[in-house]
C-alpha positions as CSV (number, residue, x, y, z in Angstrom):
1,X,15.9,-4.6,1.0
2,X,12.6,-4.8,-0.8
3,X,11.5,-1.8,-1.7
4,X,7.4,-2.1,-2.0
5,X,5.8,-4.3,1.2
6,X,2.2,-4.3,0.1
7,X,-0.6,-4.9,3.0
8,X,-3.6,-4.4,1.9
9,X,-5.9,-6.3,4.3
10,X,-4.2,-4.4,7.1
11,X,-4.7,-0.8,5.0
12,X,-8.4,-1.7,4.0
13,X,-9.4,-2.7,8.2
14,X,-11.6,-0.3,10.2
15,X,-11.7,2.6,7.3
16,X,-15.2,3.5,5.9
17,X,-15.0,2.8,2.7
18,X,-18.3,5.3,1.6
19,X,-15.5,8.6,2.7
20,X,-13.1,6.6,-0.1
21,X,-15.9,6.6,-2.5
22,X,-16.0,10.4,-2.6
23,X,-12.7,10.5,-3.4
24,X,-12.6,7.9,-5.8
25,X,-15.8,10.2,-7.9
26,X,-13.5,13.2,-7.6
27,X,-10.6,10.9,-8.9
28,X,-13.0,9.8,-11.9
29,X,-14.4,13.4,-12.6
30,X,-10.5,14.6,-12.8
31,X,-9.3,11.5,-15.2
32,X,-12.7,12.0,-17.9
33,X,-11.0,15.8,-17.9
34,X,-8.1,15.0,-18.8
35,X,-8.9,12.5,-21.2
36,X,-10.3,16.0,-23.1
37,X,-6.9,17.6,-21.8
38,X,-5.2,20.4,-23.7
39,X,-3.0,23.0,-23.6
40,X,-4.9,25.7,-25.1
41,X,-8.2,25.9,-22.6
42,X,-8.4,26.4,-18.9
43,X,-8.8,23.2,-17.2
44,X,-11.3,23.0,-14.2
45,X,-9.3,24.3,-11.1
46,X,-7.6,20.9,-9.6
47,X,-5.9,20.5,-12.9
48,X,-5.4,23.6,-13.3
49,X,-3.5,24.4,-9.9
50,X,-1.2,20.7,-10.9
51,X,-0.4,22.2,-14.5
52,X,1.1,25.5,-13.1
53,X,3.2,23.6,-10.8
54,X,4.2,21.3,-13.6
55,X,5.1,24.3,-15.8
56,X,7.0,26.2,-12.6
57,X,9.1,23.2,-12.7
58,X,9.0,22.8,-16.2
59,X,10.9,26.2,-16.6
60,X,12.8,26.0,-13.9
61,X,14.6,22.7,-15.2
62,X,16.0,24.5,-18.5
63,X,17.6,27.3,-16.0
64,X,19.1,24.1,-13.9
65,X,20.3,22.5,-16.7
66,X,21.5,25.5,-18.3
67,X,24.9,24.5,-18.9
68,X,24.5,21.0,-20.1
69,X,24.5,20.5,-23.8
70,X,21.5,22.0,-25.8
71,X,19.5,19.0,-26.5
72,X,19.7,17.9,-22.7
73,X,18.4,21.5,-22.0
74,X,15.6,21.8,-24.4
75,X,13.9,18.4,-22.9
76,X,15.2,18.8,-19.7
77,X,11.6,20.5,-19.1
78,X,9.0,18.0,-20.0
79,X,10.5,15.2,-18.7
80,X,11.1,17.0,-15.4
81,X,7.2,17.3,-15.5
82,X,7.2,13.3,-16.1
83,X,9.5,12.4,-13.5
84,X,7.8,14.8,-10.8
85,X,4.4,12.3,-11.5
86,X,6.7,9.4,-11.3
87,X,8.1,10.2,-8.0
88,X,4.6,11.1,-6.8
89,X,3.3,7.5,-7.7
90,X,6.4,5.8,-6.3
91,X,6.5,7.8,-3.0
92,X,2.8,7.0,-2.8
93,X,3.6,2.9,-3.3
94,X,6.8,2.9,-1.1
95,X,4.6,4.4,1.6
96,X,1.9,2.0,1.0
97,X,-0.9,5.2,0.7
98,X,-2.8,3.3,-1.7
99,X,-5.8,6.1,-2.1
100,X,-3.6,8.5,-2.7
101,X,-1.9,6.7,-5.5
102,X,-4.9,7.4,-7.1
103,X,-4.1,11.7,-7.2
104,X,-0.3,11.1,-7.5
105,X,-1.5,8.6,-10.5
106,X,-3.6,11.5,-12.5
107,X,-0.6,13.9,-11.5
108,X,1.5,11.9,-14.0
109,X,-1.3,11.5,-16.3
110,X,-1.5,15.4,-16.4
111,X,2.1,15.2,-16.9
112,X,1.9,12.6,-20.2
113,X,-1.0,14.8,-21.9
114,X,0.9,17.8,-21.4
115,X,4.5,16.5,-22.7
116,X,2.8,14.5,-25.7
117,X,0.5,17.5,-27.2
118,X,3.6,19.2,-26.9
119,X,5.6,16.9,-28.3
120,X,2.8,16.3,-30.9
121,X,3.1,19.9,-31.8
122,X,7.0,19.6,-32.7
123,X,5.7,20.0,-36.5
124,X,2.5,22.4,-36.7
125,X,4.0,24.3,-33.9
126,X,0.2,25.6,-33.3
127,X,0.8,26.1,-29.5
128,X,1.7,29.8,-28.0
129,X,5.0,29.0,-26.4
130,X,6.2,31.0,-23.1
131,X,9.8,30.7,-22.2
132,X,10.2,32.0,-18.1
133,X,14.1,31.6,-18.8
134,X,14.1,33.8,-21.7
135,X,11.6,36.2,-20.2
136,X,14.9,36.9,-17.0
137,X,17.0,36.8,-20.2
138,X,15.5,39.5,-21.6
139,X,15.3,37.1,-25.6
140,X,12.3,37.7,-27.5
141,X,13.2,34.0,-29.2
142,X,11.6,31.1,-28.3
143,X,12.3,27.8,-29.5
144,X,9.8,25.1,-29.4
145,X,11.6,22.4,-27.5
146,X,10.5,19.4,-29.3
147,X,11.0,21.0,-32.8
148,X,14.4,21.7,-31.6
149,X,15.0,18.1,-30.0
150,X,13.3,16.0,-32.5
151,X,15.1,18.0,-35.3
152,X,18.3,17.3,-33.8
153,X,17.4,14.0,-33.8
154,X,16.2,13.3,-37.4
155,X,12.6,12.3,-35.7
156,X,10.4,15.0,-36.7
157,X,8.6,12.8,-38.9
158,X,7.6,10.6,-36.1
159,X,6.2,13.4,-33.4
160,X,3.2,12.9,-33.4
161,X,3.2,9.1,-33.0
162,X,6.0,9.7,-29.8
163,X,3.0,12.5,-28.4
164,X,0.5,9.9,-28.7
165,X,2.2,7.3,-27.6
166,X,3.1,9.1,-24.3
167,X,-0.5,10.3,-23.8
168,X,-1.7,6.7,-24.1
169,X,0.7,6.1,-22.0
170,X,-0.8,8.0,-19.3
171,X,-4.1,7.4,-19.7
172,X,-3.2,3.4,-19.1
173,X,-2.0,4.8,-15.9
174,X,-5.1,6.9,-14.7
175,X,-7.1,4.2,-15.8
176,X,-4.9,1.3,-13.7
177,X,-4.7,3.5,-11.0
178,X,-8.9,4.0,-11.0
179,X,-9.4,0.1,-11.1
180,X,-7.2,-0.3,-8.3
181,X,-9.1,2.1,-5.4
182,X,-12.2,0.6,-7.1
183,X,-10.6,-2.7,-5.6
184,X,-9.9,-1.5,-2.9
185,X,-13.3,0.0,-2.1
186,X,-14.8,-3.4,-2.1
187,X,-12.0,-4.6,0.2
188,X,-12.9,-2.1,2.5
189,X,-17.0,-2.9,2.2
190,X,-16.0,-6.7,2.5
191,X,-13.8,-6.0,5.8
192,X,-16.6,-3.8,7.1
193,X,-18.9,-6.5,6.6
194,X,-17.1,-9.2,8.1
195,X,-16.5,-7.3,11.1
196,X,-18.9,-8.0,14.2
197,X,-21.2,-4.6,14.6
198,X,-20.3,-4.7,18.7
199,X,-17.1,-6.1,19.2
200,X,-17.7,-6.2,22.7
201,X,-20.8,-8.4,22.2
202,X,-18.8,-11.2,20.7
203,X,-18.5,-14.6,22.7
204,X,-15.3,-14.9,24.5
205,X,-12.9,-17.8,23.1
206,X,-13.4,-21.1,25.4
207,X,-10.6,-21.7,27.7
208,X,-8.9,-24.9,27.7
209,X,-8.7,-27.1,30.7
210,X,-5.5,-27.2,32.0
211,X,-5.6,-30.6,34.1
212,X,-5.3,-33.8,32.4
213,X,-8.1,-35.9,31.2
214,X,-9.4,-38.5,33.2
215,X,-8.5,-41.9,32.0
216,X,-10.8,-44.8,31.1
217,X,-10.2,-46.8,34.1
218,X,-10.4,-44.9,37.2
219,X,-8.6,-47.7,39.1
220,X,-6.0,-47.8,37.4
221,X,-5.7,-43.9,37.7
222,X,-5.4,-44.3,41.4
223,X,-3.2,-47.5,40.7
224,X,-0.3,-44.8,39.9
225,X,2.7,-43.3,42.0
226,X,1.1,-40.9,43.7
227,X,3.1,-37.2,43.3
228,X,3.7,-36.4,47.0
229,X,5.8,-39.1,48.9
230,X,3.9,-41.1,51.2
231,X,4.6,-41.0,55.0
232,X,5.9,-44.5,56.1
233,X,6.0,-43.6,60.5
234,X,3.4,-41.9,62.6
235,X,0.0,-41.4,62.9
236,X,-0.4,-40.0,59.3
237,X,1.2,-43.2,57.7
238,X,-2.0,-45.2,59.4
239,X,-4.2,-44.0,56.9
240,X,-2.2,-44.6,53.8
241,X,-1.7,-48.1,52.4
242,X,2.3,-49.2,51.9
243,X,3.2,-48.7,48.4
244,X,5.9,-51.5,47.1
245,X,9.0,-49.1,45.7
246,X,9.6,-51.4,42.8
247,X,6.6,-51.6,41.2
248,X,4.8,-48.0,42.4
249,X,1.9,-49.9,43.2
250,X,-0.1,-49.6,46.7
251,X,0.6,-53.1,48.9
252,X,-1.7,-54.8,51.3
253,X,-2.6,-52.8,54.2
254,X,-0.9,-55.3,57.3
255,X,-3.8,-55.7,60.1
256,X,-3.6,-53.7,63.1
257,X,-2.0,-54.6,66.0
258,X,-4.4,-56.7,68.6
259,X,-5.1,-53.7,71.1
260,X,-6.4,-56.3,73.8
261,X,-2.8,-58.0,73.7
262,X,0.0,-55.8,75.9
């Protein structure tokens, strides 16, 4: 069973493709923000609205994973933030909704800017870090997940390149996702166009003739078996010719009968 089935002449008929530019501005106002993403300042209020769902979930998925071992907990929370965007973008491919790949696309480039600064931060630790699990808890100690995980790991050296390397990551993915409704906006100018502007003004298609054409010879046309049989007795047979059975061709017509002779 495949799972992506990609239409995109069918999606891009009949829409208006000037509504899908407003969208499209909104998507590229959202993407320059987060190109300037952190997590220290408030974000504008679109971004802002994803990133507290992102860390809801986030917290949520070191309580779920609670009793796996530590290192599986500790990073179980960004990359439940990655694998929500994922999802998004593959839900919106699988259900061919091709515009709003273009949100669920900046959803998962939120996600990569937040995981990577904090992954960045594994080091300086600069970031205020609040723990919702160890808030119920009732711990004042809170670990900084990527110190803890890349620490573990022996790859604390190499945080920041693995931070940047998942932001970039994410940007490649706004950006893709950007080109592509740009593509699809001239689709959808191009089908517009090529419509007619009254459908029901446009010339009906020419019907066919359905009898046979004519052919070249017209005595030779009547020269054929004819389709209904011919009457050979009675008044109705007078006014046909005798046709010869072998051949299908019409016979001489024998001369009446002398009506003076009895």
């Amino acid at each position: 069973m495949r799972l992506f089935t990609f239409d995109i002449e069918g999606y891009v008929k009949g829409k208006k493709w000037y509504w899908y530019a407003l969208l499209w501005a909104l998507g590229f106002y959202l993407f320059v923000q987060l190109l300037h993403f952190n997590l220290v300042d408030t974000p504008v209020l679109p971004i802002m609205v994803a990133q507290s769902l992102d860390f809801t979930i986030h917290e949520f998925a070191h309580i779920l994973t609670g009793f796996l071992p530590s290192l599986l907990t500790a990073s179980a929370g960004s990359f439940s933030e990655l694998l929500l965007g994922a999802g998004l973008v593959f839900g919106a491919l699988r259900g061919r909704a091709y515009f709003a790949l273009l949100i669920c696309a900046l959803w998962f480039m939120l996600a990569c800017q937040g995981v990577g600064i904090y992954m960045a931060d594994a080091v300086p630790q600069r970031l205020p870090l609040v723990s919702l699990g160890g808030a119920l808890s009732g711990s004042e100690t809170v670990i900084h997940d990527w110190h803890f995980v890349f620490g573990k790991l022996h790859l604390l050296g190499a945080s920041a390149f693995i931070g940047g390397t998942v932001r970039v990551i994410g940007d490649l993915v706004g950006l893709a996702a950007l080109s592509f409704t740009a593509w699809l906006l001239y689709k959808m100018a191009a089908a517009a166009q090529a419509e007619p502007a009254n459908p029901a003004a446009a010339p009906a298609p020419k019907r066919q003739a359905l009898r046979a054409p004519m052919p070249a010879d017209p005595e030779a046309f009547n020269a054929q078996k004819p389709i209904y049989p011919i009457p050979k007795q009675g008044l109705a047979a007078e006014h046909h010719a005798p046709v010869d059975e072998e051949t299908g061709e019409a016979a001489d017509k024998p001369a009446p009968p002398d009506a003076t002779k009895r």
